[in-house]
NUMARDO-791882 format. One record per atom (N, C-alpha, C): residue in one letter; x, z negated, y. Coordinates in steps of 0.05 Angstrom, whole numbers, padded with zeros to 5 digits, always signed. Last residue first. Layout:
BEGIN
AXZY
...
end
This chain:
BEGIN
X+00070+00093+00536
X+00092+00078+00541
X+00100+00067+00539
X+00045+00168+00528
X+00042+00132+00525
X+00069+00128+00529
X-00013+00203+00558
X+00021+00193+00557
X+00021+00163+00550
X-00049+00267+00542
X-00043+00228+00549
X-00015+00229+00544
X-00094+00318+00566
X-00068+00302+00547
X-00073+00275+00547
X-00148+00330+00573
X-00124+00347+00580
X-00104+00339+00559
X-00212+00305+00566
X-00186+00303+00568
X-00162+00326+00560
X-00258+00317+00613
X-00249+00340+00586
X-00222+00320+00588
X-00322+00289+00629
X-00294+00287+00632
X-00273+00299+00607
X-00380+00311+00644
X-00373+00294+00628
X-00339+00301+00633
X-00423+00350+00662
X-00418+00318+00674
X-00413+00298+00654
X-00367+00393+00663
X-00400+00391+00672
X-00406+00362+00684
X-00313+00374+00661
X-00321+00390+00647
X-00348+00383+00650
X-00254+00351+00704
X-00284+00348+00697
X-00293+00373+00676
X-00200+00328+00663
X-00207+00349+00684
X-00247+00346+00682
X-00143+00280+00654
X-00169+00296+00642
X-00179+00309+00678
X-00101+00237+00614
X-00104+00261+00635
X-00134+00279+00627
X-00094+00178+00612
X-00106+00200+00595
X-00108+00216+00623
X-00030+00131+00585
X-00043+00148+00606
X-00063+00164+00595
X-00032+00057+00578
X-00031+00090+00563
X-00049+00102+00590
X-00030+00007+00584
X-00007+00023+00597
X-00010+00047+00598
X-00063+00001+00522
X-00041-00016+00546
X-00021-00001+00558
X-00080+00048+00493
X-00069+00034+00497
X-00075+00016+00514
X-00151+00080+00497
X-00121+00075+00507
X-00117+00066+00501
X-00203+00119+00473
X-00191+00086+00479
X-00161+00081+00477
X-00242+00163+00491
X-00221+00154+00485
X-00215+00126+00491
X-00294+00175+00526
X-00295+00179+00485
X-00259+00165+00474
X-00289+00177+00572
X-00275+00203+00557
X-00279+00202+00529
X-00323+00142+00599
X-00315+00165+00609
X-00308+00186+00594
X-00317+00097+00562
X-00336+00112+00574
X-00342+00132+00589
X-00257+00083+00567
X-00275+00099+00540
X-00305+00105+00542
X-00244+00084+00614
X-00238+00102+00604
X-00245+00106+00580
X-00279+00028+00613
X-00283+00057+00630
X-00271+00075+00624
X-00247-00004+00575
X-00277-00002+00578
X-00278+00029+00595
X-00200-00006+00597
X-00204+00010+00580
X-00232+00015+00569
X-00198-00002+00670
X-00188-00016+00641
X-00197+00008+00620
X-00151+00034+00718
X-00173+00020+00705
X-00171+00006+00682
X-00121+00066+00771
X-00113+00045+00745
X-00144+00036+00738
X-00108+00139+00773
X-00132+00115+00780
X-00129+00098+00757
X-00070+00186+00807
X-00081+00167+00787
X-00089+00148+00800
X-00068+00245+00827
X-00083+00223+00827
X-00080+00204+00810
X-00005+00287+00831
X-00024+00284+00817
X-00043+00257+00829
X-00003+00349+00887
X+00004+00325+00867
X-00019+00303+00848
X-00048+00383+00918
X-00032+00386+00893
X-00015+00366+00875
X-00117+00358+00907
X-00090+00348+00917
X-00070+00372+00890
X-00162+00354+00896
X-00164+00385+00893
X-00131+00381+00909
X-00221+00325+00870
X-00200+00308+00882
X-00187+00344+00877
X-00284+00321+00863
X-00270+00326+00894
X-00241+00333+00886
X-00284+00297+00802
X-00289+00329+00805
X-00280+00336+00836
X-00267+00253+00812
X-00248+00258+00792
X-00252+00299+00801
X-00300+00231+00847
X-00270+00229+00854
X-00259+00249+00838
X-00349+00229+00817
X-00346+00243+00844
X-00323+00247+00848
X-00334+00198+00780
X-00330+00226+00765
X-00331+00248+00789
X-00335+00150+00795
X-00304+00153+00792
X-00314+00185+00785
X-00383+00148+00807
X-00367+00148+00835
X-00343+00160+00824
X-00411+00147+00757
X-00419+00176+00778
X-00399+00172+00799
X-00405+00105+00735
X-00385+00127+00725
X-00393+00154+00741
X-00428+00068+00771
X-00393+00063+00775
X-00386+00090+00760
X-00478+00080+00760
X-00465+00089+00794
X-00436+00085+00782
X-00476+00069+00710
X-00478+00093+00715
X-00472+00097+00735
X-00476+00014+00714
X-00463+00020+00699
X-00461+00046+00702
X-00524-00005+00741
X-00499-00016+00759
X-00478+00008+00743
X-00556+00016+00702
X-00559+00024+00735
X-00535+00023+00747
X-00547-00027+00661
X-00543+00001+00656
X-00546+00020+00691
X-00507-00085+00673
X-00534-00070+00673
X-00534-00038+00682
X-00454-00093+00672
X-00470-00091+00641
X-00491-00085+00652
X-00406-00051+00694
X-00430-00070+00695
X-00443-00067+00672
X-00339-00050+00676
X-00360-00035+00680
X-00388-00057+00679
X-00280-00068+00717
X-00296-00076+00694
X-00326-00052+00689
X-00269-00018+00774
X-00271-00045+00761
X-00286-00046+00734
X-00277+00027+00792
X-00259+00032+00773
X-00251-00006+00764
X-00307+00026+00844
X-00324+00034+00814
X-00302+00032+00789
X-00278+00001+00872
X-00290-00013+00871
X-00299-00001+00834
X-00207+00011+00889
X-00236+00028+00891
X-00249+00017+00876
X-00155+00003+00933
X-00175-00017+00920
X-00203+00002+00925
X-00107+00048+00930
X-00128+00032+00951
X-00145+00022+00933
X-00037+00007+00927
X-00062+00040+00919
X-00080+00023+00926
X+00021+00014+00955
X-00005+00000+00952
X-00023+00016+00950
X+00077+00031+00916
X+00060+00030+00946
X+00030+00018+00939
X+00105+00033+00859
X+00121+00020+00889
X+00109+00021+00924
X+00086+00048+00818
X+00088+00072+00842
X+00101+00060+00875
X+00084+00002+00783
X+00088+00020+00781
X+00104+00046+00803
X+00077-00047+00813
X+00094-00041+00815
X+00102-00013+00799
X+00017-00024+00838
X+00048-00031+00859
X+00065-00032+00837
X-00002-00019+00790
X-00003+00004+00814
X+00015-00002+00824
X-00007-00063+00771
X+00007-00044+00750
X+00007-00023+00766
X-00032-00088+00804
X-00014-00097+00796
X+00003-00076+00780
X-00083-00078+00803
X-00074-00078+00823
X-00044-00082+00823
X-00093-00086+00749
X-00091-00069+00752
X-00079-00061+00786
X-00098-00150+00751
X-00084-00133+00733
X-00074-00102+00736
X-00131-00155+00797
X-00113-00164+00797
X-00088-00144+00769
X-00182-00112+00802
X-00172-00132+00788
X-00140-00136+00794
X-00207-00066+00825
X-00197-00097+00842
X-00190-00118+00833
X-00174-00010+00806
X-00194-00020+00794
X-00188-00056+00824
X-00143+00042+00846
X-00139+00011+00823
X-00170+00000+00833
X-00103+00105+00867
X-00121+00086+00868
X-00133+00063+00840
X-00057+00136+00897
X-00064+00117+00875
X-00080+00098+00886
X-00028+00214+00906
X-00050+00178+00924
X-00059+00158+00886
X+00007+00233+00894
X-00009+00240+00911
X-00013+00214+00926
X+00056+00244+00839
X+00037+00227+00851
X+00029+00225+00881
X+00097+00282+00801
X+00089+00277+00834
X+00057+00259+00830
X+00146+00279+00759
X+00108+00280+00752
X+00105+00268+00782
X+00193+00280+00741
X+00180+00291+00756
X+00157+00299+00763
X+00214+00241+00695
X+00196+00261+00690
X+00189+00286+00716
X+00229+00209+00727
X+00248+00212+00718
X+00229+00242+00714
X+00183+00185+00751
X+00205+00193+00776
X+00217+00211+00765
X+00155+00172+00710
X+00136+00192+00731
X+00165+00196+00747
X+00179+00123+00687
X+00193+00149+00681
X+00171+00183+00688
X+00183+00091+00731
X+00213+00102+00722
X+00205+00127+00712
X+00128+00066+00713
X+00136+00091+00750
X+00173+00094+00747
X+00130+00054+00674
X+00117+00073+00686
X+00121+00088+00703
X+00159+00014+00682
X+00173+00039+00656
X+00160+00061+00660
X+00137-00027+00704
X+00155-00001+00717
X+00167+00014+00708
X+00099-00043+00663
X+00090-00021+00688
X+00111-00002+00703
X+00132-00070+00627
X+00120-00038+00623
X+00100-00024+00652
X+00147-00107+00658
X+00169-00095+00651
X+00153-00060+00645
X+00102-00128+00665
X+00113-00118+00691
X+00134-00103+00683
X+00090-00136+00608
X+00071-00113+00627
X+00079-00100+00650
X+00119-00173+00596
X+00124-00143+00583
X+00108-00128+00599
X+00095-00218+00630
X+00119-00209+00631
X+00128-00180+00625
X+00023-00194+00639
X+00052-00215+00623
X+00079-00198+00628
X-00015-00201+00684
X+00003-00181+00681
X+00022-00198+00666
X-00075-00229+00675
X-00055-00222+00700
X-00039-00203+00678
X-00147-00263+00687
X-00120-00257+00660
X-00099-00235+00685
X-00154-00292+00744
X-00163-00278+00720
X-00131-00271+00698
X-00157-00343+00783
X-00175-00339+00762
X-00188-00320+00741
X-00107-00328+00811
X-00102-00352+00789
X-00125-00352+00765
X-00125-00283+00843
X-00113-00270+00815
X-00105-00296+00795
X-00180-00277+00877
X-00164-00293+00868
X-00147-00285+00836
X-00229-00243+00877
X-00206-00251+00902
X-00180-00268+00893
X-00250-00243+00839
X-00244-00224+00836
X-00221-00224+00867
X-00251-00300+00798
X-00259-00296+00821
X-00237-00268+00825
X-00278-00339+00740
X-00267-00310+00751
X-00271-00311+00779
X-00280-00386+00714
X-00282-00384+00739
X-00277-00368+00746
X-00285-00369+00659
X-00304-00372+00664
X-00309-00368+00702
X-00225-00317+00647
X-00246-00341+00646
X-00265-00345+00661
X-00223-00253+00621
X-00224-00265+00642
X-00241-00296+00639
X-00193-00245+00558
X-00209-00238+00579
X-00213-00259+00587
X-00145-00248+00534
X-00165-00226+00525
X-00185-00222+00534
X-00076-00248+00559
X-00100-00256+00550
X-00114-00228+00549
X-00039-00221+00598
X-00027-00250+00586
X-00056-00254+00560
X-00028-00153+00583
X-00035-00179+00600
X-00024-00192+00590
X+00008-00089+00595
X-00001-00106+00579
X-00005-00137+00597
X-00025-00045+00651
X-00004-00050+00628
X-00018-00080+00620
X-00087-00005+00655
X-00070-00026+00665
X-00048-00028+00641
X-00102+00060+00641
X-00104+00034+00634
X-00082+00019+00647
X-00103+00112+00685
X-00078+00099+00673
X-00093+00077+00665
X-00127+00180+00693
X-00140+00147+00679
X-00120+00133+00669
X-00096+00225+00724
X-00102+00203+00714
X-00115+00186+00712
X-00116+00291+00747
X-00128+00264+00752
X-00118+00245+00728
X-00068+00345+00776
X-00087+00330+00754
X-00090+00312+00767
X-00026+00363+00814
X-00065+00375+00820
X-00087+00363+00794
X+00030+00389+00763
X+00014+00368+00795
X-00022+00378+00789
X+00066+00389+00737
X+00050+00416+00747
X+00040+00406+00768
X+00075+00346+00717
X+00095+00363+00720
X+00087+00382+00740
X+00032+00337+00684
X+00043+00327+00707
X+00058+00329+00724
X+00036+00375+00643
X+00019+00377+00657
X+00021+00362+00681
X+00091+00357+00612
X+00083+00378+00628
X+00061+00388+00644
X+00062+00304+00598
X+00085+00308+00616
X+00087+00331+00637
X+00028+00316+00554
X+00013+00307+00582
X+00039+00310+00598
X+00057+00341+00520
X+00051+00357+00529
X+00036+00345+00555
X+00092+00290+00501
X+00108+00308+00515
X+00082+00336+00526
X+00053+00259+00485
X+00063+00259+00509
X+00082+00273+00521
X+00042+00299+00438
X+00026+00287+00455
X+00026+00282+00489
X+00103+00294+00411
X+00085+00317+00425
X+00055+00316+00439
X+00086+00238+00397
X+00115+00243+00424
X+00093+00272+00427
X+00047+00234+00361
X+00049+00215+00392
X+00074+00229+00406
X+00062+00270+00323
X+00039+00274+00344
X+00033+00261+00364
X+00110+00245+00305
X+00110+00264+00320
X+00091+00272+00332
X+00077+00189+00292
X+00099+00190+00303
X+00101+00219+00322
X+00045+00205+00243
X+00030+00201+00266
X+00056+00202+00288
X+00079+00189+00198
X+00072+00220+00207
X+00062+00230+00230
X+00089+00140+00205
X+00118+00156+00210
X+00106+00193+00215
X+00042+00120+00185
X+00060+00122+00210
X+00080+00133+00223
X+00038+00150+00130
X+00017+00145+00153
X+00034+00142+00181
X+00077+00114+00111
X+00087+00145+00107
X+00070+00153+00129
X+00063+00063+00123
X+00085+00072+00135
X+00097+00094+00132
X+00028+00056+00084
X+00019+00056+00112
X+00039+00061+00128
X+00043+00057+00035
X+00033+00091+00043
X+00020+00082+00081
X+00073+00022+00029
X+00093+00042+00025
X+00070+00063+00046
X+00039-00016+00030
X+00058-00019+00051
X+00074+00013+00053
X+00016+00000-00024
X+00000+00000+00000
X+00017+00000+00025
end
């Protein structure tokens, strides 16, 4: 069993690098939209006293996260993947994986928070980010930090920690392009 979960892995291996080696080149190119999931936390969700002003009352950025956020924006420099404008969910986590990723302050966009549990609240947030996603016509690229709730509501995909999904509108639903992981 150990034997055949690690022939399994080792095969999956090349489809994760050619993976990210094909979202690369599309970044490369500029004029895409990122869905970056935040990097790795301390926890599994937010406690009771959440306060969306205050980063003591939510799960944050662990150590390996700050280390993996700026592995992020190392290797968008190294890669030559141009970044436009960055925009983050108001979580602390994600506000976080923006600076120190891209080393500037991305603007605090409201719909790219947690997703609401009542279905109304829950559809304006994926009609604002898909307004952005279909407007945005920059030649460098957009990215937008969120969690992973919204990018699997948006794209049918569920990221990593850290993981990038590149995608393009396709009617009114989101075509993913590539991904990059980190």
């Amino acid at each position: 069993m150990i034997r055949f979960a690690l022939a399994l892995f080792l095969l999956a291996m090349p489809a994760v690098a050619h993976a990210t080696d094909a979202g690369w080149a599309l970044l490369r190119d500029g004029g895409r939209v990122v869905l970056l999931r935040h990097a790795m936390v301390t926890g599994t969700s937010d406690p009771a006293n959440f306060d969306i002003a205050n980063c003591a009352t939510q799960i944050n950025l662990s150590a390996r996260g700050k280390q993996q956020a700026s592995r992020i924006g190392a290797l968008f420099a190294a890669r030559a993947a141009p970044v436009e404008r960055v925009m983050s969910s108001r979580y602390c986590r994600c506000l976080d994986t923006a600076r120190i990723a891209f080393e500037a302050e991305p603007q605090p966009f409201e719909p790219l928070d947690l997703l609401k549990t009542d279905e109304a609240g829950r559809a304006a947030q994926i009609d604002a980010v898909m307004k952005q996603v279909r407007d945005y016509a920059g030649s460098d690229n957009l990215v937008m930090v969120t969690h992973l709730e919204n990018i699997l509501a948006l794209t049918g995909v569920s990221p990593r920690e850290g993981e990038a999904v590149i995608v393009a509108p396709d009617g009114d639903r989101l075509r993913v392009l590539g991904r990059v992981t980190f």
